[in-house]
C-alpha positions in Angstrom: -13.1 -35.3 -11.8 -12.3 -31.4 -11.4 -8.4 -30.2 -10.2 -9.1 -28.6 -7.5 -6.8 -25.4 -6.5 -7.5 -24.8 -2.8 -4.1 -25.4 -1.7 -2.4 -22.9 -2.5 -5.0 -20.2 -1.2 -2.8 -19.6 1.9 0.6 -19.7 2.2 2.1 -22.9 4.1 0.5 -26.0 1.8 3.1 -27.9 0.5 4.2 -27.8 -2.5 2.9 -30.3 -5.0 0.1 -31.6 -2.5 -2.7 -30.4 -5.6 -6.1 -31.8 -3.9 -8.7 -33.7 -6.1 -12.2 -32.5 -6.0 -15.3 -35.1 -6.0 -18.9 -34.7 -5.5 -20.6 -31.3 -5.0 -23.0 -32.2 -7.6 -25.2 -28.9 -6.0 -23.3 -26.3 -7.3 -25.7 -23.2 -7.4 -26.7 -24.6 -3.5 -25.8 -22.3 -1.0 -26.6 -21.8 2.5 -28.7 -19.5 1.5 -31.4 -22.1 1.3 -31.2 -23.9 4.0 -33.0 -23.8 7.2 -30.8 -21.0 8.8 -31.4 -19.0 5.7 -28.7 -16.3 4.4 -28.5 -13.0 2.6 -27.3 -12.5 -0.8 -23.6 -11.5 0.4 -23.7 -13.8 3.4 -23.3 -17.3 2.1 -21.7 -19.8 4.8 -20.5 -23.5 4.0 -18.5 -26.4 6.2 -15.2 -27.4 6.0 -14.6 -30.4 7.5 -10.7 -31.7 7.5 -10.3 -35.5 8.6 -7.6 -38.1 8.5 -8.8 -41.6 9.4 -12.1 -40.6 11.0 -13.6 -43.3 8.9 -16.3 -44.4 11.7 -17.9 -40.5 12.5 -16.7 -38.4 9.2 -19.7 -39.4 7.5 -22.3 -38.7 10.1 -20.9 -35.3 10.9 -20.9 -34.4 7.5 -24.7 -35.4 6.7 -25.5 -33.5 9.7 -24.0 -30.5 9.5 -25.1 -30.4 4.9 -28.8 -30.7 6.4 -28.2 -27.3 8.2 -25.4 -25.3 5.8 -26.3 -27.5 2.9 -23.0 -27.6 1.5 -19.6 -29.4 2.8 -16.7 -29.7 1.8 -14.8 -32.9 3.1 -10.9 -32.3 3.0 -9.6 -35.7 2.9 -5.5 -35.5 4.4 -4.2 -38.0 3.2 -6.1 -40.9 5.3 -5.8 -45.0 4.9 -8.1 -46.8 2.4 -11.0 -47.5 5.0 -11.7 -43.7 5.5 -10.9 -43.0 2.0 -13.4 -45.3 0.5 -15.7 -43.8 3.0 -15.2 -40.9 1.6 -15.4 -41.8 -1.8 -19.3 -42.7 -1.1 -19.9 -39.8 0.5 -18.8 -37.5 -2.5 -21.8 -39.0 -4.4 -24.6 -37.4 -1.7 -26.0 -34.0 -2.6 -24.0 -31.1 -1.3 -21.1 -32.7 0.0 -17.8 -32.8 -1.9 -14.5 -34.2 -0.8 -11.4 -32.8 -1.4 -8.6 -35.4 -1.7 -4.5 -34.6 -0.9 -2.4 -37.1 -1.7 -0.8 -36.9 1.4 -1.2 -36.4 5.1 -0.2 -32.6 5.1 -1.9 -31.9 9.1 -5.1 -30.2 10.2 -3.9 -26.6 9.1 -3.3 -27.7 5.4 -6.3 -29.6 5.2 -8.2 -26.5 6.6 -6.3 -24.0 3.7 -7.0 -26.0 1.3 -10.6 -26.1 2.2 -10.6 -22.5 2.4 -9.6 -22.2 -1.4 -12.4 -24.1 -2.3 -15.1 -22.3 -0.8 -13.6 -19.4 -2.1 -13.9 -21.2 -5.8 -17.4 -21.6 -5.0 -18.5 -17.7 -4.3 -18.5 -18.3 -0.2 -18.8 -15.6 1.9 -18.1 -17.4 5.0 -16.8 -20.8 6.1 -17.8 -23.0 9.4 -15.1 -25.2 10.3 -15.8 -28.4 12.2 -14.1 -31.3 13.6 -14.8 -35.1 11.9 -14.0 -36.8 15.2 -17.5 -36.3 16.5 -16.6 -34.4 19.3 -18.3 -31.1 18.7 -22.5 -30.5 19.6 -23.7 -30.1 16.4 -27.1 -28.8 17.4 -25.4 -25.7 17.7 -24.5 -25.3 14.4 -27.7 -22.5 13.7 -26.2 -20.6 16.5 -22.6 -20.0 15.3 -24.4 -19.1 11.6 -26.7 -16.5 13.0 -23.6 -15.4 15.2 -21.8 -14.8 12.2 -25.0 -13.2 10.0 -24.9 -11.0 12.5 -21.6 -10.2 12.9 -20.0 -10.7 9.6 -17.1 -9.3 10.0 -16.3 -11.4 13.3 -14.6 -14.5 14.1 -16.9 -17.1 15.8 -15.0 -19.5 18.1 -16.5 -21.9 20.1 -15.6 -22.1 24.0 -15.5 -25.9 25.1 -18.0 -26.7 28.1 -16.0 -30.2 28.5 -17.2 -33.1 30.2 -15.8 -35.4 32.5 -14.3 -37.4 29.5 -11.6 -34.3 28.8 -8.2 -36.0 29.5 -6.3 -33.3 32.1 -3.5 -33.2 30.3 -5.3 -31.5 27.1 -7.4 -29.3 29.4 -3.9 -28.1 31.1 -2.5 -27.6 27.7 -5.4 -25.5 26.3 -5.2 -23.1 29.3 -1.5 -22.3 28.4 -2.1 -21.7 24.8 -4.8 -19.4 26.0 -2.5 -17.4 27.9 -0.1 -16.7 25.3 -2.8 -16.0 23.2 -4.2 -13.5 25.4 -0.6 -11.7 25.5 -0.4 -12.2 22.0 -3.8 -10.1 21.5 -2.8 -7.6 23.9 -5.9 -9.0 26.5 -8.3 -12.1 27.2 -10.7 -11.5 23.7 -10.2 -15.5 22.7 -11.4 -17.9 25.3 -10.2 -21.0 24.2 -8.1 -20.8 20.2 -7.9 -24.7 20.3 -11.3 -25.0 19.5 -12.2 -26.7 16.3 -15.5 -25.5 15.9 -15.9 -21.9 14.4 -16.7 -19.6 11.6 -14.3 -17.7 9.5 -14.7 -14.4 7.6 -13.6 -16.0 4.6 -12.0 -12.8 3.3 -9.9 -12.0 6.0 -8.9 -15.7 6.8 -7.5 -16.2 3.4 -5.5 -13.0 4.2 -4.2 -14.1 7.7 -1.0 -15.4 5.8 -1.0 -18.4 8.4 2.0 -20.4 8.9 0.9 -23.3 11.0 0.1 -26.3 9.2 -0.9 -28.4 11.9 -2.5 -28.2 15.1 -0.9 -24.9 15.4 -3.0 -23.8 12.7 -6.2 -23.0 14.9 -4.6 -21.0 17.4 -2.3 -18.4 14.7 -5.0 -17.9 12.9 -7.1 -17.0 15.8 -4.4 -14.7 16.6 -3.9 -12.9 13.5 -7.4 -12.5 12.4 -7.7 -10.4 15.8 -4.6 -8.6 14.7 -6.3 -8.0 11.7 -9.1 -6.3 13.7 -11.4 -8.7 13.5 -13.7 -8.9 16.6 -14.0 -12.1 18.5 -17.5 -13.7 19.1 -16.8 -16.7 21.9 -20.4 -18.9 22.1 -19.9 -22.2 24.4 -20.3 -25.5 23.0 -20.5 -28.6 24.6 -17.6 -30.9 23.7 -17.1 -34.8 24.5 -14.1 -36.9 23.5 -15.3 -40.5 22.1 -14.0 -43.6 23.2 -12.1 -45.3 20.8 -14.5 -48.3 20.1 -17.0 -45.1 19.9 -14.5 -43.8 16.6 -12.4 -41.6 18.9 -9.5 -40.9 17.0 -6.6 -38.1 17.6 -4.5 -36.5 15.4 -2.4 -34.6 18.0 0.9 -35.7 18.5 1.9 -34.9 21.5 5.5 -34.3 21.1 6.1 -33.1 17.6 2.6 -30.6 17.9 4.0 -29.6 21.3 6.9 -28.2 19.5 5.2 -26.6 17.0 2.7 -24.7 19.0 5.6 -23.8 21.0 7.2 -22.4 17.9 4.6 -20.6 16.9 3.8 -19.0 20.4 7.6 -17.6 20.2 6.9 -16.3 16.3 3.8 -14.3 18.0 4.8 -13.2 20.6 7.8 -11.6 19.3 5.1 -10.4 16.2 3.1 -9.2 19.1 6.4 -7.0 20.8 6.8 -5.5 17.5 3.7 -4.1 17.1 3.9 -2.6 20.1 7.1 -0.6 19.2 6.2 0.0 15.9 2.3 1.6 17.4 3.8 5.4 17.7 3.8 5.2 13.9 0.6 3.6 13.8 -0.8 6.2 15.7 0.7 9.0 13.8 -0.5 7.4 10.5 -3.9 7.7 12.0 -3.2 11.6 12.9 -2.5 12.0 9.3 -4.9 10.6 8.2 -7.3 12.7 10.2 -6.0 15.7 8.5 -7.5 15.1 5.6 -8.8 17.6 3.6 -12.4 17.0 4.2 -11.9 17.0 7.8 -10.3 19.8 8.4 -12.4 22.8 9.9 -13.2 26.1 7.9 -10.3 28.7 8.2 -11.1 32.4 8.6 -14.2 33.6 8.9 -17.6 34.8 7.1 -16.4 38.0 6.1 -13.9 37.0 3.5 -16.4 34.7 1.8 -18.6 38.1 1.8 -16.1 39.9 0.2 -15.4 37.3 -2.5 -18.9 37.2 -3.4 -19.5 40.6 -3.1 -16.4 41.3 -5.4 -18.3 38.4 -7.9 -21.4 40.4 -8.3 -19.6 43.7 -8.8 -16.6 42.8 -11.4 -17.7 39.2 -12.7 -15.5 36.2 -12.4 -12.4 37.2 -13.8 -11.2 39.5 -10.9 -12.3 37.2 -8.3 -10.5 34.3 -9.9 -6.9 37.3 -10.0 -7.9 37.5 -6.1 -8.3 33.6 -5.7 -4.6 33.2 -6.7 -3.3 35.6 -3.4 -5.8 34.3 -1.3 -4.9 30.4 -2.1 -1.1 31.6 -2.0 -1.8 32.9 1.6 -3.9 30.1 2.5 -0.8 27.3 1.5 2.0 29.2 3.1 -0.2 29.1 6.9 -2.3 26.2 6.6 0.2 23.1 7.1 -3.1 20.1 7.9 -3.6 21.5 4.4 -0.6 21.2 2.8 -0.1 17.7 4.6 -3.3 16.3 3.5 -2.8 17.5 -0.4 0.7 16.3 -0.3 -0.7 13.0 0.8 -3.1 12.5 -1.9 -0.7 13.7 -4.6 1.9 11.2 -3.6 -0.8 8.2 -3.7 -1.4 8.9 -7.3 1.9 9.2 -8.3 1.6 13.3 -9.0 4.3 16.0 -7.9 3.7 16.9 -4.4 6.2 19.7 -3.8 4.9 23.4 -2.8 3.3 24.5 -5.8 2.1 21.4 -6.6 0.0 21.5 -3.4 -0.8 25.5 -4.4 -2.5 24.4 -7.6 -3.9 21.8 -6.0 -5.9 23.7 -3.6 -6.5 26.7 -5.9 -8.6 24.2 -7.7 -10.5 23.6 -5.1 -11.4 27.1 -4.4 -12.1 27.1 -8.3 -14.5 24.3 -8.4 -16.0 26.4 -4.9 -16.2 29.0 -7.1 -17.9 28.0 -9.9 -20.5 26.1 -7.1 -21.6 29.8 -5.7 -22.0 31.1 -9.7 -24.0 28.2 -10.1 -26.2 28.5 -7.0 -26.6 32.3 -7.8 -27.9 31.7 -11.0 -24.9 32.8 -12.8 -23.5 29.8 -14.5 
């Protein structure tokens, strides 16, 4: 049995809820072998959180390891029937279950799952439901989405059924507005959706919050604010009867509130970025001053003079004439001066005025000693 350390690989998993690891006995299997095939730094596995989905957990999971061929099974905290499910289905090749000792919600079960495929050298994570709800014949699709689009967060759009209860397809179409004022415009079409693929990088770094059902929507949200782009591909989507093994985790009140709560947290995260964009902007002004994207001051005559001078008198005069020509060139040239100053302060160096003189009189030095060694004369 290996102590597994997913869950603390984003912030908001409790404390002390350490998840057991078992099964996984194909460690060096990626996705990269399976039928949808995968590059060397594109390497996708499942994570699959459940809690009591003892009657479709298994089935999803065999399904989807035939595709991704490796699973990971976050187990949050379910009754003994799903657990011992579970415990059998750690034995099959490329499926592992992760096991917290207790019922955390969706968004803890998802971290931790996270940290785990990060463990295991994953480039890229498809989350899925255990409830049976989601088409999995499209699982090829949302992989090549995100092969081809690595950098993208693949959400799945819900073509529902007549078996959607109203109330949930109501609910879903508020949390989609928020989100799209959250976003600053309509880029995610449905955030509830528990069908998608992460860049695992950037979800690890979405410092999400949520730690139940409003764990799907934030991160949604702060991925995009992250400047991920947002790939939507419609899925088909039928609830199961209970006899069929529909279960639901949603409570209605308590995850009301909390979505609610964290609607308010984004939107107000959303108002801030707003007023602080001006200094976004100028960052990004500075930024484009940098040295090597500045234009060429003066003209071609100087340069013929300095290389005219080099042939005549050698390199010691022309270096004595670099010094007033730099000193000129520092006192007019403020994109200059910013951009030096800039660098000099990132590596911890003086930046004041002469600081950013010798500074740039090394570049013209190093320029310099490029023509004498074009010309033959270095």
């Amino acid at each position: 049995m290996v102590r597994g350390t997913g869950g603390r690989a984003l912030s908001g998993t409790p404390v002390g809820d350490t998840p057991r690891v078992r099964g996984g006995q194909t460690e060096q299997h990626a996705a990269g072998s399976s039928a949808t095939g995968s590059s060397a730094a594109f390497r996708v596995c499942a994570v699959i959180p459940t809690y009591n989905n003892e009657q479709t957990v298994a089935r999803v999971a065999r399904e989807v390891q035939k595709v991704l061929g490796h699973v990971i099974v976050v187990n949050d905290g379910s009754g003994p029937p799903c657990t011992r499910v579970l415990e059998g289905l750690a034995g099959e090749p490329g499926i592992e279950v992760v096991h917290r000792p207790h019922n955390g919600g969706k968004g803890s079960a998802v971290k931790d799952g996270l940290g785990r495929a990060a463990e295991l050298g994953f480039s890229h994570v498809l989350q899925v439901d255990a409830d049976g709800q989601h088409d999995l014949g499209d699982l090829g699709r949302f992989v090549e989405a995100a092969r081809d689009a690595p950098d993208a967060l693949v959400l799945g759009t819900p073509e529902f059924d007549a078996s959607v209860p109203k109330v949930r397809l109501y609910a879903r179409q508020i949390t989609t507005f928020f989100c799209a004022l959250e976003t600053f415009g309509r880029v995610i079409r449905d955030p509830m959706c528990g069908f998608r693929v992460y860049p695992l990088g950037l979800a690890r770094r979405a410092k999400v919050r949520g730690n139940y059902m409003d764990f799907d929507p934030e991160i949604a949200v702060k991925l995009v604010w992250q400047g991920a782009r947002v790939v939507n591909l419609g899925t088909r989507v039928r609830y199961l009867a209970a006899e069929e093994g529909g279960v639901s985790s949603f409570k209605m009140v308590r995850d009301n509130l909390r979505i609610s709560w964290m609607h308010t947290r984004l939107v107000l995260g959303a108002c801030l970025r707003l007023l602080v964009w001006p200094w976004f902007v100028r960052q990004r002004r500075l930024q484009s001053s940098a040295w090597h994207r500045i234009p060429e001051a003066g003209n071609t005559l100087g340069i013929r003079f300095l290389a005219g001078t080099a042939r005549l008198l050698g390199r010691s005069p022309v270096r004595l004439l670099l010094l007033f020509v730099v000193f000129y060139y520092t006192l007019v040239k403020a994109a200059a001066r910013r951009a030096s100053r800039d660098y000099l302060e990132r590596v911890g160096a003086p930046s004041g005025f002469w600081a950013v003189y010798k500074h740039l009189l090394c570049f013209a030095e190093c320029s310099l000693d490029r023509w004498y060694l074009v010309a033959g004369d270095l």
